[in-house]
C-alpha positions as CSV (number, residue, x, y, z in Angstrom):
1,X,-19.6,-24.8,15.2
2,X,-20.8,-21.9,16.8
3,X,-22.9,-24.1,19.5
4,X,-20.0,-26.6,19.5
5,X,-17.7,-23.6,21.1
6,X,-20.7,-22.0,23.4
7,X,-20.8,-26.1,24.9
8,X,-16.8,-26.1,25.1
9,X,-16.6,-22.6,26.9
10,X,-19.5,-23.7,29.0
11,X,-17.6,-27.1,30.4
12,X,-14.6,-24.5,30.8
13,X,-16.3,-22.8,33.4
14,X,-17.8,-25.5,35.1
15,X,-14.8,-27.3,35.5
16,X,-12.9,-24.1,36.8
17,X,-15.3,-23.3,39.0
18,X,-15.3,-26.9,40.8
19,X,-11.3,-26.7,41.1
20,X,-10.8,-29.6,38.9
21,X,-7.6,-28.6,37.8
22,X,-6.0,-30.0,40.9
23,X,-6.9,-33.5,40.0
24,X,-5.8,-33.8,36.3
25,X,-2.9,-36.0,35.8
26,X,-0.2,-35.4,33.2
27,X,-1.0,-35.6,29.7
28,X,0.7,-37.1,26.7
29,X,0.1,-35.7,23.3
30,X,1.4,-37.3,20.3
31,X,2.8,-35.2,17.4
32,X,3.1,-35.3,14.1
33,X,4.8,-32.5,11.9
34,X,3.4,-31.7,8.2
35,X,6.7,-30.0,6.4
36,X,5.0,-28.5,3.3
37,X,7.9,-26.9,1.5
38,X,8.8,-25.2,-1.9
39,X,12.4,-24.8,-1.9
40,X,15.0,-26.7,0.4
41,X,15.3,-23.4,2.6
42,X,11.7,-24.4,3.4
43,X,12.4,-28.2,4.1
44,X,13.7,-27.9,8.1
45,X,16.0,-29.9,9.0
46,X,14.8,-32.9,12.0
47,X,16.8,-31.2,14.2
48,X,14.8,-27.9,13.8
49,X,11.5,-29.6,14.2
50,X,13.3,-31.7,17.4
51,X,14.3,-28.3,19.0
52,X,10.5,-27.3,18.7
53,X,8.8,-30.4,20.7
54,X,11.9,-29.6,23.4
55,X,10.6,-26.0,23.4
56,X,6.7,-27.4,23.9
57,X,8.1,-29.5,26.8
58,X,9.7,-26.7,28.4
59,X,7.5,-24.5,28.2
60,X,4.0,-26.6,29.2
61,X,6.3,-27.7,32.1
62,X,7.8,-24.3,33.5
63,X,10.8,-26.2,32.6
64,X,12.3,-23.6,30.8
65,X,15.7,-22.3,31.4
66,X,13.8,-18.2,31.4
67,X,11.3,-19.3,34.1
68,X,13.1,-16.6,36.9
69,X,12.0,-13.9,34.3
70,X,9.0,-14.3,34.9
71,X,8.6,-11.1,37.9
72,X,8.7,-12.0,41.4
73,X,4.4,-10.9,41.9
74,X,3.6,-13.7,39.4
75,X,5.9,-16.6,40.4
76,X,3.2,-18.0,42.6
77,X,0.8,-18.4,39.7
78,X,3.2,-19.8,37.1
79,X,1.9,-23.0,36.1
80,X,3.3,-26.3,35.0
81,X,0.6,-27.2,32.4
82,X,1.4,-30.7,33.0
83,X,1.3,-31.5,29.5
84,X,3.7,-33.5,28.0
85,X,4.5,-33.8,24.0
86,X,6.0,-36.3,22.3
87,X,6.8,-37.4,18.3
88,X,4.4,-39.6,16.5
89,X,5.6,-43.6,17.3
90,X,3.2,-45.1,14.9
91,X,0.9,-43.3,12.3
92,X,-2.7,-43.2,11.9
93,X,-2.4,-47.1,10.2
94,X,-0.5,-48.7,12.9
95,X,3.0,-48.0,10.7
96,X,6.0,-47.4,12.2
97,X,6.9,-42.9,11.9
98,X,9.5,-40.5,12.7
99,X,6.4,-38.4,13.1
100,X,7.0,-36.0,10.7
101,X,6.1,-36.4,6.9
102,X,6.9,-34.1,4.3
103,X,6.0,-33.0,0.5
104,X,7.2,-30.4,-1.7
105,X,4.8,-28.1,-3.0
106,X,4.3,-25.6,-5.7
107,X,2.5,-22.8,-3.3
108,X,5.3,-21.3,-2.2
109,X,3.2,-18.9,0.0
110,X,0.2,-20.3,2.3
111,X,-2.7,-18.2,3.9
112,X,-5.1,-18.8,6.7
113,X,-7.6,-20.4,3.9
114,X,-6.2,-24.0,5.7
115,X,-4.9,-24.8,2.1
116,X,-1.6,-26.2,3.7
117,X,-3.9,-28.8,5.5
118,X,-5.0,-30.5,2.4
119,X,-3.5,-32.6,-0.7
120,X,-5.6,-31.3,-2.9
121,X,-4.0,-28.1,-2.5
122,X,-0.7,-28.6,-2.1
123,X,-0.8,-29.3,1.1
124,X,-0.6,-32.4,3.9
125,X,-3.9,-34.0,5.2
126,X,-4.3,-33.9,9.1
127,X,-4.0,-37.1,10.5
128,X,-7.0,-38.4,13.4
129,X,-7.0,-35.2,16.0
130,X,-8.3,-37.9,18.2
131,X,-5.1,-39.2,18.5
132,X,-2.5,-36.5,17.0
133,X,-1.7,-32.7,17.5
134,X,-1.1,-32.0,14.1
135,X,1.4,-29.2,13.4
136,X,1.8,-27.4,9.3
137,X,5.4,-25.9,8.9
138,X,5.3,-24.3,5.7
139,X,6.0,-21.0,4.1
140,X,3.0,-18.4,5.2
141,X,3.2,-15.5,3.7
142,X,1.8,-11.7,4.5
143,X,4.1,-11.8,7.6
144,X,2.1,-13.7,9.7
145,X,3.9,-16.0,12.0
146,X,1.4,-18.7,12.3
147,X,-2.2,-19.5,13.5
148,X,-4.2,-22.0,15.6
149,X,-7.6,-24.0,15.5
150,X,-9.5,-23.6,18.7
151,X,-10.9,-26.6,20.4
152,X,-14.7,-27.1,18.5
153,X,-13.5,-26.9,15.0
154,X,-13.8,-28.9,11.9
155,X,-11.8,-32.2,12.4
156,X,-10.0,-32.2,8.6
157,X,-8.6,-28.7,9.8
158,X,-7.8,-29.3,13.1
159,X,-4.1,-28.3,14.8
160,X,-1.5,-25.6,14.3
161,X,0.3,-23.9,11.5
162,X,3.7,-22.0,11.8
163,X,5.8,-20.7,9.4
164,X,9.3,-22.5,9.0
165,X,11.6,-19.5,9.6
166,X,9.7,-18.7,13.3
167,X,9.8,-22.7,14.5
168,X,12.4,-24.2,16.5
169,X,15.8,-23.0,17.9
170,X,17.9,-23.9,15.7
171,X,18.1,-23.9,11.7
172,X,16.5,-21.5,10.2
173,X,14.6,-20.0,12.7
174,X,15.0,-16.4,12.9
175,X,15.1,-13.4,15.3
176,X,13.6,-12.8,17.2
177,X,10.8,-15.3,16.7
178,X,13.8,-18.1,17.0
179,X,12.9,-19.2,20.6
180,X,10.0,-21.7,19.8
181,X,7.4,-19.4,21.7
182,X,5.4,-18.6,18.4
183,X,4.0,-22.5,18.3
184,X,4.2,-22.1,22.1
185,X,1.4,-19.5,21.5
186,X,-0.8,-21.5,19.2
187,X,-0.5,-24.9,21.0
188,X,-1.9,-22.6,23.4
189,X,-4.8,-21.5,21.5
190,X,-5.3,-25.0,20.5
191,X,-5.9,-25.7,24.3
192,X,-8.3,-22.5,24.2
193,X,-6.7,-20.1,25.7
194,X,-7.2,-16.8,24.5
195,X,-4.9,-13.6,23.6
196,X,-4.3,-12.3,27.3
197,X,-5.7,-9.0,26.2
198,X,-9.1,-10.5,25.8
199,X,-8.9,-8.9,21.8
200,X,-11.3,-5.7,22.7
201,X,-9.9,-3.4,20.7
202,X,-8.3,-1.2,23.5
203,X,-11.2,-0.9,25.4
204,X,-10.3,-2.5,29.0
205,X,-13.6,-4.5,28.4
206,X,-12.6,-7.9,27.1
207,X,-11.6,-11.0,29.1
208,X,-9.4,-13.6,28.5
209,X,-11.9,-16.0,30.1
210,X,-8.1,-16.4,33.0
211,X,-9.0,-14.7,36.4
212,X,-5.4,-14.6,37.4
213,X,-4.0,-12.6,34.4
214,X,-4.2,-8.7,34.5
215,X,-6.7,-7.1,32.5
216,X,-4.7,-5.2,29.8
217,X,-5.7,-2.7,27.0
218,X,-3.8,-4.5,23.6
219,X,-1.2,-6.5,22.8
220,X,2.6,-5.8,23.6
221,X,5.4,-6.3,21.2
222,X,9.2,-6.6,21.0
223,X,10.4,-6.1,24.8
224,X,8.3,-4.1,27.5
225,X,10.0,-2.7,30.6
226,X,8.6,-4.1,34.0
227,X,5.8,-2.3,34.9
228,X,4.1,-1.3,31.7
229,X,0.4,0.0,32.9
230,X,-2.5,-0.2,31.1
231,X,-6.6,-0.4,31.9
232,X,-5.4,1.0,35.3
233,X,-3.8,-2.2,36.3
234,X,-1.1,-0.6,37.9
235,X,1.2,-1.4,39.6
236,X,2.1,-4.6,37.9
237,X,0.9,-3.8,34.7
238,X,0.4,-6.1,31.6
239,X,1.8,-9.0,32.3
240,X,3.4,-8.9,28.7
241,X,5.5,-12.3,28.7
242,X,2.7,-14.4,29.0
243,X,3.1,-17.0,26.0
244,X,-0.4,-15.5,25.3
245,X,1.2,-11.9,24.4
246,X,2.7,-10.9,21.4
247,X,6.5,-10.1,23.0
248,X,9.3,-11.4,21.1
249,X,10.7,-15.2,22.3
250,X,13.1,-14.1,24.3
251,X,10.8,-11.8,26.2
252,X,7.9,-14.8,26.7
253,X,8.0,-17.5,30.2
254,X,4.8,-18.0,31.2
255,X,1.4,-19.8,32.0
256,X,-0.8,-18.9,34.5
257,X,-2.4,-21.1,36.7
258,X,-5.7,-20.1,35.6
259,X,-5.0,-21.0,31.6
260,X,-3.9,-24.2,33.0
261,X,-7.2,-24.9,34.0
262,X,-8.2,-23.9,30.7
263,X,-6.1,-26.3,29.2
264,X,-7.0,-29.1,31.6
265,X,-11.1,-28.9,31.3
266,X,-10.6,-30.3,27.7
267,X,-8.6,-33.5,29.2
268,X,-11.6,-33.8,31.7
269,X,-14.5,-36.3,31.3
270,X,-16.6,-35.0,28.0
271,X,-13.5,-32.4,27.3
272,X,-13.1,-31.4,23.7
273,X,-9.3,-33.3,23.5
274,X,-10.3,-35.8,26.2
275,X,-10.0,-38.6,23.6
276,X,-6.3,-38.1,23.0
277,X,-5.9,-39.3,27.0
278,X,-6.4,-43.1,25.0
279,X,-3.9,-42.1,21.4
280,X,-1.1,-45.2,21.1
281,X,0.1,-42.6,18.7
282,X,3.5,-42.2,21.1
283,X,3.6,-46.0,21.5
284,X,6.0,-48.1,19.0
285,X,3.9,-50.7,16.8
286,X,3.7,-54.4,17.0
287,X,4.7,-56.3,20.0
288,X,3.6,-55.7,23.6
289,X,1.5,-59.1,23.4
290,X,2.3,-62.0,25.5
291,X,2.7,-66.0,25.0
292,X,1.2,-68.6,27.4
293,X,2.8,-71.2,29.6
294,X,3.5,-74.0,26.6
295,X,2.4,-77.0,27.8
296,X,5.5,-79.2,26.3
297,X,9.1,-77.8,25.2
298,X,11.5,-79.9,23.1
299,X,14.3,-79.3,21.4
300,X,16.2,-80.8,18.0
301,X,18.9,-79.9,15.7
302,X,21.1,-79.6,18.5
303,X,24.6,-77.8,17.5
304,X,27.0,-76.1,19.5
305,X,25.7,-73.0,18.0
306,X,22.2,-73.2,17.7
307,X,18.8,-75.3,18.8
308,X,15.5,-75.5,17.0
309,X,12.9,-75.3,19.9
310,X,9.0,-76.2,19.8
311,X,6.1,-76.0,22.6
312,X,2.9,-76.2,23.0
């Protein structure tokens, strides 16, 4: 997997450094929801998981309503991702979905083991990643708010888990993780882009692999004041609502045009999510096919009412 990640980072770059972010077109991604729940508290409502693909739209858009947040030095690099999500038409068999399934469990606390993304263990199986973002909503317990496969892992475990009370707007989603940014932040991760302090430990060294965001010593939590300096990147400072930060909801609005590029390399030719540019999974099943010219119409059983018509 290791080698898998080297290649991915490697087709990153390249495609970065020809500019080939400018030439993506818009992406679709359909999305299915795993509910893995122990008690009804657990078991989100629709409307909950609804509020959350708005969110994802919003956000991967610079649609969002907190996009004049974002201070005035980094407006010209906010990015709309132009990524797109949309609920599950049709699953993995061709059936007709709402695009979320769910099952009642007996774990009532999940871990980063990926037992959540597995029957076996009380869990929901991940349908094709090929054709499906796959998204675990389930109790997680230790605090954590959720966590995200990069691009290059295992296909069975592949997708995003959030924990019910930090997903949505509405419901049960709770301060101040009740803005939908927490599976904003591991759809991102999911697209490979990296915590925005590069994860060094304090050290100024790391890298996000994003030339346009400011290097910054650790991550930020509840609701920095404009400036806040760190690594001597005065005088902007840490640009601390980035999705890719750890700042409450409220205080997160954007993308940089450099993690869009991220993002997009994996939609480009030989990209590691290049295949979900061909998923039907958005599309309704059945029909879409067409009839030929008959050669010979007739009709019988005349009645005011009805006619019983043949061709051929």
């Amino acid at each position: 997997m290791q080698q898998r990640m080297k290649d991915i980072e490697r087709h990153t770059e390249d495609f970065i450094q020809s500019g080939g972010a400018h030439d993506r077109v818009q992406v679709t991604i359909p999305v299915v929801v795993h509910v893995v729940y122990y008690n009804s508290t657990q078991n989100i409502s629709d409307a909950q998981i609804l509020s959350q693909i708005d969110v994802l739209n919003a956000d991967f858009r610079r649609l969002n309503a907190d996009a004049a947040n974002t201070p005035s030095v980094w407006q010209s690099i906010a990015a709309d991702c132009e990524i797109n999500f949309c609920m599950a038409a049709q699953d993995p068999s061709g059936n007709a979905t709402t695009g979320i399934e769910r099952r009642q469990t007996t774990v009532n606390g999940f871990s980063t083991n990926d037992n959540v993304k597995f029957y076996s263990s009380g869990g929901l199986n991940a349908w094709d990643r090929n054709k499906y973002l796959n998204l675990w909503v389930c109790n997680l317990s230790g605090g954590l708010l959720g966590y995200a496969q990069f691009p290059g892992g295992g296909a069975s475990t592949d997708g995003v888990v959030c924990d019910y009370a930090y997903f949505g707007t509405v419901g049960v989603a709770t301060p101040p993780f009740h803005l939908g940014r927490t599976a904003t932040h591991e759809v991102g991760h999911w697209l490979n882009c990296y915590h925005i302090w590069g994860d060094d430990g304090t050290s100024c060294n790391g890298s996000d692999g994003v030339s346009d965001t400011p290097n910054q010593a650790d991550e930020n939590y509840g609701c920095p004041s404009f400036p806040t300096i760190s690594c001597s990147n005065g005088p902007n400072g840490d640009m601390f609502m980035n999705y890719m930060d750890y700042t409450d909801d409220a205080c997160m609005n954007v993308f940089t045009n450099g993690q869009k590029s991220r993002m997009q390399s994996l939609f480009n030719a030989g990209g590691a999510r290049a295949a979900l540019l061909t998923s039907n999974g958005c599309d309704q099943p059945g029909g879409g096919g067409s009839c030929g010219t008959p050669g010979s119409l007739s009709a019988t059983n005349i009645t005011q009412t009805s006619a019983t018509l043949g061709w051929g």
